[in-house]
C-alpha positions, 0 to 999 in steps of 0.5 A, a space after each residue: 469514522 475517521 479523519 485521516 485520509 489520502 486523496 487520489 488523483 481524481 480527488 478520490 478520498 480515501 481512509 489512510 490504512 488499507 488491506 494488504 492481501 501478501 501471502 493470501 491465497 496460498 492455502 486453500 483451508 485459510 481462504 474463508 478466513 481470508 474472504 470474511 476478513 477482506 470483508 469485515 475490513 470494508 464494513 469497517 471502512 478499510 476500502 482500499 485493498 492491494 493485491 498483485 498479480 505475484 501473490 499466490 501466482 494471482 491466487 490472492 487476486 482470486 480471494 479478493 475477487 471473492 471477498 468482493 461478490 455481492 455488491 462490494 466491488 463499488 465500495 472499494 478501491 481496487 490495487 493490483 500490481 503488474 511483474 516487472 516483466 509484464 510491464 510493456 506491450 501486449 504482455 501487460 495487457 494480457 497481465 492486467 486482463 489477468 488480473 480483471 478476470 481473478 478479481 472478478 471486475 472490469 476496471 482496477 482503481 490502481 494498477 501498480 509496476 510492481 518494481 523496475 525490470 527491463 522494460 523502460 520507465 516509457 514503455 511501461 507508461 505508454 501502455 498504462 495510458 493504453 490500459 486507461 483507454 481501455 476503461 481497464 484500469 482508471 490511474 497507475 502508479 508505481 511501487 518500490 522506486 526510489 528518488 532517482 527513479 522517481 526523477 527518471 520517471 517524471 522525465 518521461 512523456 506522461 510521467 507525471 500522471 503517476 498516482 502513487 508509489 508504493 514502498 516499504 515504510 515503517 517505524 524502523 525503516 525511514 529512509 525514505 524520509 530524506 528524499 523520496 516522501 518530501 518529493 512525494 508529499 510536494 507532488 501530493 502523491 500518495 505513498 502506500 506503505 507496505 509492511 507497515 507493522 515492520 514485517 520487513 526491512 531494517 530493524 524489525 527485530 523488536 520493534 514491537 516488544 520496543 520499551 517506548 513504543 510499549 509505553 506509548 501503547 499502554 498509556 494510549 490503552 492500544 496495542 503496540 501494533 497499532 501505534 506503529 499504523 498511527 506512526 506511519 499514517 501520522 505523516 501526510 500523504 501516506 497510506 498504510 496497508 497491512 495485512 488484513 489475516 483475520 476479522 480481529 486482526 482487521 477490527 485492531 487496524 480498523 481502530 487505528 484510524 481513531 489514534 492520535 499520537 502527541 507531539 510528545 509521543 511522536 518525538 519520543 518515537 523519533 528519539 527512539 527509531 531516528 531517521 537517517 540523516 543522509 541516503 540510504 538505499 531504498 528497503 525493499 523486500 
């Protein structure tokens, strides 16, 4: 359907917006809604869903897991991420065991330290190769590590195997853009941007009623929301994965995949929402 994809290690292909499930599973009267959305957006080629352990204490893996019954298991690529405090030892394996057992498959594509805690950078790799191993999980990454942390990482023994860094990245928060995306991009990591629709992070307020971003939607004849994904997918290596709330809500992001924004609408976007030009802390929600 659309060009703009992201490779993973093991030169896995995929379409640059996924399906974020945060805050699923957290009413039971909603969890239909949830299922036929997650599956709507596989249909429409949003393969990659992220989930994670702490959503809904493990009930949003449990509505992935039954989005994906019925033979779409093989069509998708599986994330969930591990609490920081399951990082390490036989804890992770129980987590991630968790986690298989809510989503109802043998082997997650990706599993994600969700953020540092106390176990070290080292312990959380080496039991991460174990899990590889195991045939439970096929690569790790890490989500809401910053430069430095990434530096540290790298130094550790098996480091570099990390396949992704998930972080909060949108329109109003570029941070990023200074250090920890060139590193990245160099190191063709994939970097999942979370809340990609500015649900979060340094000025959300108004980004979507934002008078150039309006524009540049209505001359596009899209939503504001969607010129927001085409931003954050417009730059190499990245991924975004909003919410996926409904089947119209799904089809909207389905469609930005197809959105090309001009080197003149980019350059207004960057006039508008600047990049920082020095560091900046890590936004993090």
């Amino acid at each position: 359907m659309a060009d703009k994809k992201v490779v993973f290690a093991g030169q896995v292909s995929q379409p640059a917006i996924g399906q974020g499930t945060w805050y699923m599973g957290e009413n039971t009267q909603l969890r239909q809604k949830e299922v036929d959305a997650l599956r709507a957006g596989i249909d429409l080629g949003l393969t990659v869903i992220d989930t994670a352990e702490m959503y809904a204490d493990g009930g949003a893996e449990e509505v992935v897991g039954e989005a994906l019954q019925g033979g779409l298991r093989d069509k998708v690529f599986l994330v969930s991420k591990v609490y920081p405090w399951n990082a390490g030892g036989k804890k992770a394996i129980t987590a991630c065991e968790a986690s298989l057992r809510r989503l109802k498959t043998e082997v997650l594509d990706l599993y994600l330290l969700h953020w540092r805690g106390n176990y070290s950078l080292a312990e959380t790799v080496e039991v991460m190769e174990t899990l590889i191993a195991q045939g439970k999980i096929r690569r790790w990454g890490v989500s809401n590590l910053d430069y430095s942390d990434m530096q540290e990482l790298m130094r550790v023994r098996g480091g570099d195997a990390c396949a992704a860094n998930q972080v909060l990245y949108h329109l109003g928060s570029r941070g990023i853009e200074y250090d920890l995306l060139p590193w990245c991009q160099q190191q063709a990591m994939p970097v999942m941007a979370y809340c990609p629709l500015a649900q979060a992070g340094r000025l959300r307020d108004g980004l979507l009623e934002n008078s150039t971003v309006r524009e540049i939607a209505v001359a596009q004849g899209v939503s504001a929301a969607q010129i927001l994904l085409a931003w954050v997918i417009s730059h190499q290596g990245v991924i975004a994965i909003p919410k996926a709330s409904s089947v119209a809500h799904v089809q909207e992001n389905a469609a930005a995949l197809n959105i090309t924004l001009s080197r003149d609408e980019l350059a207004r976007l960057d006039n508008a929402f600047p990049a920082p030009g020095r560091k900046t802390p890590l936004d993090v929600v």
